[in-house]
Residue frames as a rotation matrix with the C-alpha (Angstrom) as fourth column:
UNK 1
-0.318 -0.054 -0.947 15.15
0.574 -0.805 -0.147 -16.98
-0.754 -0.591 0.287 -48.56
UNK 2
0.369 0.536 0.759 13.38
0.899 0.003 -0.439 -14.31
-0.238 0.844 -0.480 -50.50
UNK 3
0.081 -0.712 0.697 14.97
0.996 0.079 -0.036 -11.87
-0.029 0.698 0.716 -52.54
UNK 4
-0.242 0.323 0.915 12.95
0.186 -0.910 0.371 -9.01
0.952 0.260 0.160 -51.98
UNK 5
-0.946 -0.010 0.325 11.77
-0.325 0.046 -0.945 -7.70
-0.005 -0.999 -0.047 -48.47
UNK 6
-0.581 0.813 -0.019 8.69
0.700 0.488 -0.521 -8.73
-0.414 -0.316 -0.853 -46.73
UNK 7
-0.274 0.521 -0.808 7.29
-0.042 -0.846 -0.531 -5.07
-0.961 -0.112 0.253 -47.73
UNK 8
-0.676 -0.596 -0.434 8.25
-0.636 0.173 0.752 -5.25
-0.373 0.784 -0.496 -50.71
UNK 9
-0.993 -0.021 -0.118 6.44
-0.009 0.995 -0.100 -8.78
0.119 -0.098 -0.988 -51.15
UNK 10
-0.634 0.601 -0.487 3.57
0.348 -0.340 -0.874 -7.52
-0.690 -0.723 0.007 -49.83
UNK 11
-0.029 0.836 -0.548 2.71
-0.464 -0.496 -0.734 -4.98
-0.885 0.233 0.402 -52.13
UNK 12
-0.869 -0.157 -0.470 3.58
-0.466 0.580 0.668 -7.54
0.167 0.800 -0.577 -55.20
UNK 13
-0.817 0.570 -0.086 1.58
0.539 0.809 0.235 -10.06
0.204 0.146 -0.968 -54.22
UNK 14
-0.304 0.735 -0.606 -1.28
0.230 -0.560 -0.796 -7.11
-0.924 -0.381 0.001 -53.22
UNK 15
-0.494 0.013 -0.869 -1.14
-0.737 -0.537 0.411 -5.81
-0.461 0.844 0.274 -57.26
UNK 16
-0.970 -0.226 0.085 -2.01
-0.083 0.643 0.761 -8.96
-0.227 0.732 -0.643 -58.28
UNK 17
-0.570 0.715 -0.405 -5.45
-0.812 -0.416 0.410 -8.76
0.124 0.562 0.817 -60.18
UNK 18
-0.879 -0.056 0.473 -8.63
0.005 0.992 0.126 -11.32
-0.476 0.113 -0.872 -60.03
UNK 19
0.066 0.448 0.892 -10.29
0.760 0.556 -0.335 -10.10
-0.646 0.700 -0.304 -62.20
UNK 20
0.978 0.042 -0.202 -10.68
-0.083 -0.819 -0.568 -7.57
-0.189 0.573 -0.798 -64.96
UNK 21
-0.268 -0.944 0.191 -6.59
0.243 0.125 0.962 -8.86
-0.932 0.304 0.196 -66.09
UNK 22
-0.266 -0.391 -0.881 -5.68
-0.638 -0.614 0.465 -8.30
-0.723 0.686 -0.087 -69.29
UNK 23
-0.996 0.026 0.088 -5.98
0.061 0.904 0.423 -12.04
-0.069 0.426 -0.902 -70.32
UNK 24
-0.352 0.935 0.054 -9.62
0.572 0.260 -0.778 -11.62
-0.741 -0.242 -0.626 -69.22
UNK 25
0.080 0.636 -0.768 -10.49
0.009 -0.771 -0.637 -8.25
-0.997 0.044 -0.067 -71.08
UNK 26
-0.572 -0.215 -0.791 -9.19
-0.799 -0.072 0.597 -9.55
-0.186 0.974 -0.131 -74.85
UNK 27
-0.899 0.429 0.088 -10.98
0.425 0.803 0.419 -12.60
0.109 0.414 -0.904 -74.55
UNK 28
-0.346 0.721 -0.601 -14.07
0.260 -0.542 -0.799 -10.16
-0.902 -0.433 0.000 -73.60
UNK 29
-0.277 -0.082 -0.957 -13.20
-0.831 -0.480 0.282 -7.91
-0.483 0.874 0.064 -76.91
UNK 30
-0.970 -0.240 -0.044 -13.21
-0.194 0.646 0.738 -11.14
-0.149 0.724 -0.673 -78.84
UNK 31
-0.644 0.729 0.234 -16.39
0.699 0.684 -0.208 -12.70
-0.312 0.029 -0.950 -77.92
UNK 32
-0.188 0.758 -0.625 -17.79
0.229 -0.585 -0.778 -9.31
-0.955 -0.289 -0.063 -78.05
UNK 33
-0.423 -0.192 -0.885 -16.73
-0.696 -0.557 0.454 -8.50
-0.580 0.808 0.102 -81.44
UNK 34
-0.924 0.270 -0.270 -17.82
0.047 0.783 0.621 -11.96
0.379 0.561 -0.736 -82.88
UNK 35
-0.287 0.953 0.101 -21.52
-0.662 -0.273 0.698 -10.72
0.692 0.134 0.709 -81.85
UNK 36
-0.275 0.086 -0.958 -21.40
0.436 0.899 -0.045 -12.88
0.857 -0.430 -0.285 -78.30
UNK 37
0.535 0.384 0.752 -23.65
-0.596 -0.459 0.658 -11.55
0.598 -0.801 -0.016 -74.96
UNK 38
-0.118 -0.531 -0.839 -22.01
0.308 0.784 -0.539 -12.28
0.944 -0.322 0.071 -71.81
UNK 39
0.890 0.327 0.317 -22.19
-0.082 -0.569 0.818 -11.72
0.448 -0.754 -0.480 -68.02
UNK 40
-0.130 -0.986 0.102 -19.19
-0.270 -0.063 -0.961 -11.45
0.954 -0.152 -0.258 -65.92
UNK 41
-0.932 -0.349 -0.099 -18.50
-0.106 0.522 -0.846 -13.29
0.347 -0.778 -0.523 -62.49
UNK 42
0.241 0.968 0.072 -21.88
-0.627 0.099 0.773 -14.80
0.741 -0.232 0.630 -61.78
UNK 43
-0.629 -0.399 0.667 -21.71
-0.751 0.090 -0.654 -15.17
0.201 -0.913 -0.356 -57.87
UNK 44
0.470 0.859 0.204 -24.30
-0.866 0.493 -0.082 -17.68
-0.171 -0.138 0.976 -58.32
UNK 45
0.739 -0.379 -0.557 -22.37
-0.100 0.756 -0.647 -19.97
0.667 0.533 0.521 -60.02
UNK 46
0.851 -0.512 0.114 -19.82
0.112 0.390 0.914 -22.58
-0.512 -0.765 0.389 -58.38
UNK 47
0.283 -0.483 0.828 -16.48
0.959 0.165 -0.232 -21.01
-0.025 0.860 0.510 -59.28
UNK 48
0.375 0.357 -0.855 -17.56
0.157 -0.934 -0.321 -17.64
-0.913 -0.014 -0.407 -60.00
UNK 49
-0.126 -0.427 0.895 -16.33
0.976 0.107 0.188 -18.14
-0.176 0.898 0.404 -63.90
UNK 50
-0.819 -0.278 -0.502 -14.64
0.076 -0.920 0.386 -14.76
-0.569 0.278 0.774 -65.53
UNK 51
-0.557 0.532 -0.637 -17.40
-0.830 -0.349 0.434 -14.92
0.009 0.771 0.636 -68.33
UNK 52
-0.533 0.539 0.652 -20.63
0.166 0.822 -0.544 -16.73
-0.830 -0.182 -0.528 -68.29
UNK 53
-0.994 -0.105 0.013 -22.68
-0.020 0.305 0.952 -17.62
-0.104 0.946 -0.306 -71.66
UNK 54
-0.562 0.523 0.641 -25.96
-0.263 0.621 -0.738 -18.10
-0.784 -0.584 -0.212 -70.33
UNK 55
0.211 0.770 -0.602 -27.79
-0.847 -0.163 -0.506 -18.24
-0.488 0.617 0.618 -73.08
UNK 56
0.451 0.213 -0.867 -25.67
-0.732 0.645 -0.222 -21.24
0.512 0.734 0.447 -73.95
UNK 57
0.984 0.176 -0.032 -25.03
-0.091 0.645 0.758 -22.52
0.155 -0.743 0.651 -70.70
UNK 58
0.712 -0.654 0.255 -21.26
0.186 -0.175 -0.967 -21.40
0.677 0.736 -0.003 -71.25
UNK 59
0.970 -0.079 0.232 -19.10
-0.191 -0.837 0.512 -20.79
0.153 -0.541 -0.827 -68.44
UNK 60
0.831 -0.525 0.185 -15.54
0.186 -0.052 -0.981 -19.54
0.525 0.850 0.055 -69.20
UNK 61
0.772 -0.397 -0.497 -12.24
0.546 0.013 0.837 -19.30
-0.325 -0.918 0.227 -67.09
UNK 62
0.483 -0.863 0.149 -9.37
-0.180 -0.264 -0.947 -17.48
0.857 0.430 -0.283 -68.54
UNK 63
0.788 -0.526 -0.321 -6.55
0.555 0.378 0.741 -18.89
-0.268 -0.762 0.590 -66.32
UNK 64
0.657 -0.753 -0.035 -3.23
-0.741 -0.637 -0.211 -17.78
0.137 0.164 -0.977 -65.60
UNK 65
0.401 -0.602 -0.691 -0.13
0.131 0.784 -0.607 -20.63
0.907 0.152 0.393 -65.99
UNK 66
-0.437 -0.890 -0.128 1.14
-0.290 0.275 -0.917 -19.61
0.851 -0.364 -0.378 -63.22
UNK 67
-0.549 0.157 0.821 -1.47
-0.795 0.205 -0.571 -19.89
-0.257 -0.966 0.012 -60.43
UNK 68
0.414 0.898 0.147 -3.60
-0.865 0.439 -0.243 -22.57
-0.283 -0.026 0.959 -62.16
UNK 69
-0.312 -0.614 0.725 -0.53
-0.220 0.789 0.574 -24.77
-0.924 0.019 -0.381 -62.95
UNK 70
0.664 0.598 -0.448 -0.94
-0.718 0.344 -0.605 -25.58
-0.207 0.724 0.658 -66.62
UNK 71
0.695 0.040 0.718 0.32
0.126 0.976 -0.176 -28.63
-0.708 0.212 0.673 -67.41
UNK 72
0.311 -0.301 0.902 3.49
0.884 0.439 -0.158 -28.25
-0.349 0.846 0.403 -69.82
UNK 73
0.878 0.425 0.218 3.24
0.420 -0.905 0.073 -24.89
0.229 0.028 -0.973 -69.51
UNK 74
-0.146 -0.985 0.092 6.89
0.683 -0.168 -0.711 -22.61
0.715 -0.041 0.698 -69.24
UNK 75
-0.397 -0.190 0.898 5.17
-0.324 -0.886 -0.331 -20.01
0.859 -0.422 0.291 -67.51
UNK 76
0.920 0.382 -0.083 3.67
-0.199 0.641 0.741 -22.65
0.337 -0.665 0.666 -64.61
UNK 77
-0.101 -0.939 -0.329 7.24
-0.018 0.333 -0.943 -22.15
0.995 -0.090 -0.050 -62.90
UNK 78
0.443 0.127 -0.887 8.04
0.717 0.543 0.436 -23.17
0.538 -0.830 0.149 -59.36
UNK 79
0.726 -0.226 0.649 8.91
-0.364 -0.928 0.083 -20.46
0.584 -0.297 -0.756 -57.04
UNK 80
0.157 -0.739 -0.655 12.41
0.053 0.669 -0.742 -20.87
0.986 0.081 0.144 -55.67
UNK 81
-0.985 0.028 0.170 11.76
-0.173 -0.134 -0.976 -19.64
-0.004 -0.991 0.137 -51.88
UNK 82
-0.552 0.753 0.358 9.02
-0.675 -0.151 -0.722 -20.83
-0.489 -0.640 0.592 -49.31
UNK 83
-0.849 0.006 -0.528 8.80
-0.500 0.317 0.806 -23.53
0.172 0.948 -0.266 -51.36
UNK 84
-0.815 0.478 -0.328 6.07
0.580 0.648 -0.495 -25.52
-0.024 -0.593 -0.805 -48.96
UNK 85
-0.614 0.440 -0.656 4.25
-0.100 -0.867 -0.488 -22.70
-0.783 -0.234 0.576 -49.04
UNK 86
-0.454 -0.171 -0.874 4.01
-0.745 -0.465 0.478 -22.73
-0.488 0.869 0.084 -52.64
UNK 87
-0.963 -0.168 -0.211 3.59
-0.214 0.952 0.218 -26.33
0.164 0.255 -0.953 -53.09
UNK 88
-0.846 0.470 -0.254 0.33
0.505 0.550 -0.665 -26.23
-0.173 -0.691 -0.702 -51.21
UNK 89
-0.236 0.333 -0.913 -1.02
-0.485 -0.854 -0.186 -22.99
-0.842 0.399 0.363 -52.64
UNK 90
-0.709 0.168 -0.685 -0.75
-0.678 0.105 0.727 -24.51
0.194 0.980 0.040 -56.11
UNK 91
-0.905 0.235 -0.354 -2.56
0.129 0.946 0.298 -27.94
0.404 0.224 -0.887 -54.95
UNK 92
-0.544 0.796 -0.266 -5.28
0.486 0.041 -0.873 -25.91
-0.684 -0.604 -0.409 -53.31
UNK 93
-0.266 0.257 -0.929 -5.72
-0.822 -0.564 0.079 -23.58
-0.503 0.785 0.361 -56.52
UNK 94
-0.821 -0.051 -0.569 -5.48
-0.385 0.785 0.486 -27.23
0.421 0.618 -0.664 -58.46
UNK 95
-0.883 0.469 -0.030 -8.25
0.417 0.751 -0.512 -28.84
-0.217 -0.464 -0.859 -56.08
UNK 96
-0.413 0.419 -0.808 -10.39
-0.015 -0.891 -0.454 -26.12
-0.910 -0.176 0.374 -56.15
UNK 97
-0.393 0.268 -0.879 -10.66
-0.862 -0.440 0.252 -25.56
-0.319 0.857 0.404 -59.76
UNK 98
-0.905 -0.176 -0.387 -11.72
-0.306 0.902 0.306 -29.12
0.295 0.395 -0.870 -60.26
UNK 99
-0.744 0.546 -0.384 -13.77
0.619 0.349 -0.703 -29.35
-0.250 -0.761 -0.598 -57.82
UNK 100
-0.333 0.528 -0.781 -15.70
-0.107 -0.844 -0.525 -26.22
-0.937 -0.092 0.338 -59.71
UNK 101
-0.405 0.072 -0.912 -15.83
-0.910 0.064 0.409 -27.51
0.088 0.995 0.040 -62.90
UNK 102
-0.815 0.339 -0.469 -17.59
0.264 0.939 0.220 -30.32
0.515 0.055 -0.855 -61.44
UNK 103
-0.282 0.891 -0.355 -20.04
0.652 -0.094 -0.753 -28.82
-0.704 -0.444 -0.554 -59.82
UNK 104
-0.410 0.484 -0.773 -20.86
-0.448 -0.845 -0.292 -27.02
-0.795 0.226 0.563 -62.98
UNK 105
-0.720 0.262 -0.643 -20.88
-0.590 0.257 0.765 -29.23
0.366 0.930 -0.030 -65.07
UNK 106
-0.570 0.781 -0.254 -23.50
0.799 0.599 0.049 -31.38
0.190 -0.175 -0.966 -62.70
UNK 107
-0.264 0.653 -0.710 -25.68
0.152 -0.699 -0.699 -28.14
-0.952 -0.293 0.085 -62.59
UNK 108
0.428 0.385 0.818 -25.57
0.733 0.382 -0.563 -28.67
-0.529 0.841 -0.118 -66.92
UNK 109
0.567 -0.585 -0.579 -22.79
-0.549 -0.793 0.264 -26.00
-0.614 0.168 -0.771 -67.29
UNK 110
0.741 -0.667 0.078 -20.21
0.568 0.561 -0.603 -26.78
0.358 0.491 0.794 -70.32
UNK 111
0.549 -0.779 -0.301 -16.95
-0.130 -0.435 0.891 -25.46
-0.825 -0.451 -0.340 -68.74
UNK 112
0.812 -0.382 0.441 -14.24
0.491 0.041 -0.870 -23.78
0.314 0.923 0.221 -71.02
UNK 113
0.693 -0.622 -0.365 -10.85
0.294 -0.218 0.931 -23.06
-0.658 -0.752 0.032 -69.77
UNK 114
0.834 -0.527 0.164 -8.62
-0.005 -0.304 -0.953 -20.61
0.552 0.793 -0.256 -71.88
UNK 115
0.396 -0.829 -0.394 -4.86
0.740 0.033 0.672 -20.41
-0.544 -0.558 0.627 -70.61
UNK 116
0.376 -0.662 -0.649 -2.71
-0.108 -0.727 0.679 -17.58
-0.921 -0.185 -0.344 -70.66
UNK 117
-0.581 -0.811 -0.064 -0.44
-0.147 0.027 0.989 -18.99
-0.800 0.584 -0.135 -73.14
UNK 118
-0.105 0.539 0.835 -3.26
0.892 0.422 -0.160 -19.79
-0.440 0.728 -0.526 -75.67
UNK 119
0.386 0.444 -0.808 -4.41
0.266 -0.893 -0.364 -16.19
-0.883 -0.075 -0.463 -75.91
UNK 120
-0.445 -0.833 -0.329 -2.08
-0.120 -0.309 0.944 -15.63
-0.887 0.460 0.038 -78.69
UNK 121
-0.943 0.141 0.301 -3.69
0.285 0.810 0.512 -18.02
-0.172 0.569 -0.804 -81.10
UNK 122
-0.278 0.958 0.074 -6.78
0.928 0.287 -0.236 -17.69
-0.247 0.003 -0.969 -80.29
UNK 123
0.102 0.141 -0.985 -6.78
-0.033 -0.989 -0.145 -13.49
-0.994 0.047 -0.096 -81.00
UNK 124
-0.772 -0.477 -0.420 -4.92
-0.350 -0.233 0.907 -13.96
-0.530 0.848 0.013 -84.39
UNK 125
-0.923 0.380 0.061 -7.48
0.350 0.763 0.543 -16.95
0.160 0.522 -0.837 -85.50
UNK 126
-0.393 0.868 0.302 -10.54
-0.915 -0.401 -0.039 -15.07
0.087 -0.292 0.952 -83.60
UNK 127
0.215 0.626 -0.749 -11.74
-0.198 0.779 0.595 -18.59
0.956 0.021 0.292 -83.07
UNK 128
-0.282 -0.124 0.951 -12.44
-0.864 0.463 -0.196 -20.12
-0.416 -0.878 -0.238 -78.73
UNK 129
-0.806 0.140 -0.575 -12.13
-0.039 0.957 0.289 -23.95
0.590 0.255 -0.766 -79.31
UNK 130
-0.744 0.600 -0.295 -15.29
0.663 0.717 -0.215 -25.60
0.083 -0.355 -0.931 -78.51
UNK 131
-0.566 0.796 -0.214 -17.83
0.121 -0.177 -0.977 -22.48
-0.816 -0.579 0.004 -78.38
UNK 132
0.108 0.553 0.826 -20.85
0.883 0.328 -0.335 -22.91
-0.456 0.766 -0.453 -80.68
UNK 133
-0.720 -0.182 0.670 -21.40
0.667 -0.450 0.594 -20.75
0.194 0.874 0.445 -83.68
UNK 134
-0.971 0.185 -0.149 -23.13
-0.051 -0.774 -0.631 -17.93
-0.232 -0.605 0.761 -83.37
UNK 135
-0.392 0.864 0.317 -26.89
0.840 0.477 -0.260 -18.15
-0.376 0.164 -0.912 -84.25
């Protein structure tokens, strides 16, 4: 049973953001500041990736732990109502994203997936594993 009403519920799960989050707009700042061009949800692309490289074939996800299930992850918790619901939600979010990162990478896309919880790190160090020096 859930905790909150249906109304309630509603407008929560209405607030929630897909794109332009917070997680997205620092990893924006970052790339921008380190002297990187980017485009932003290229509807062309399988996916639609938050941030797309093109110039080095680059395209970038910033996930959230909780809807993209990271692996290990504390904030990738299991909601405790509607649990079916939930269960099925995550494995279609989980299929999905796979299933996009393979069709980019057979289209010659390198696919880079930041998580939530990384974000930390990766601000302090200014460094995104795996994307090439700048030229």
């Amino acid at each position: 049973m859930d905790k909150v009403s249906p109304e309630i519920r509603s407008r929560t799960m209405a607030s929630v953001k897909s794109c332009n989050t917070k997680p997205e707009v620092m990893v924006r700042k970052l790339l921008h500041s380190l002297g990187y061009r980017f485009r932003l949800q290229r509807k062309d692309l399988p996916g639609r990736p938050d941030i797309v490289l093109p110039k080095y074939k680059i395209a970038i996800f910033v996930n959230g732990c909780f809807w993209h299930r990271h692996k290990g992850c504390k904030r990738a918790t299991m909601p405790t109502s509607h649990l079916e619901y939930w269960k099925a939600k995550f494995a279609r979010n989980i299929t999905r994203d796979k299933e996009n990162y393979h069709k980019l990478e057979e289209l010659g896309w390198h696919v880079l997936i930041i998580w939530e919880c990384e974000l930390k790190s990766i601000l302090k160090n200014r460094i995104i594993p795996d994307l090439p020096k700048k030229e």
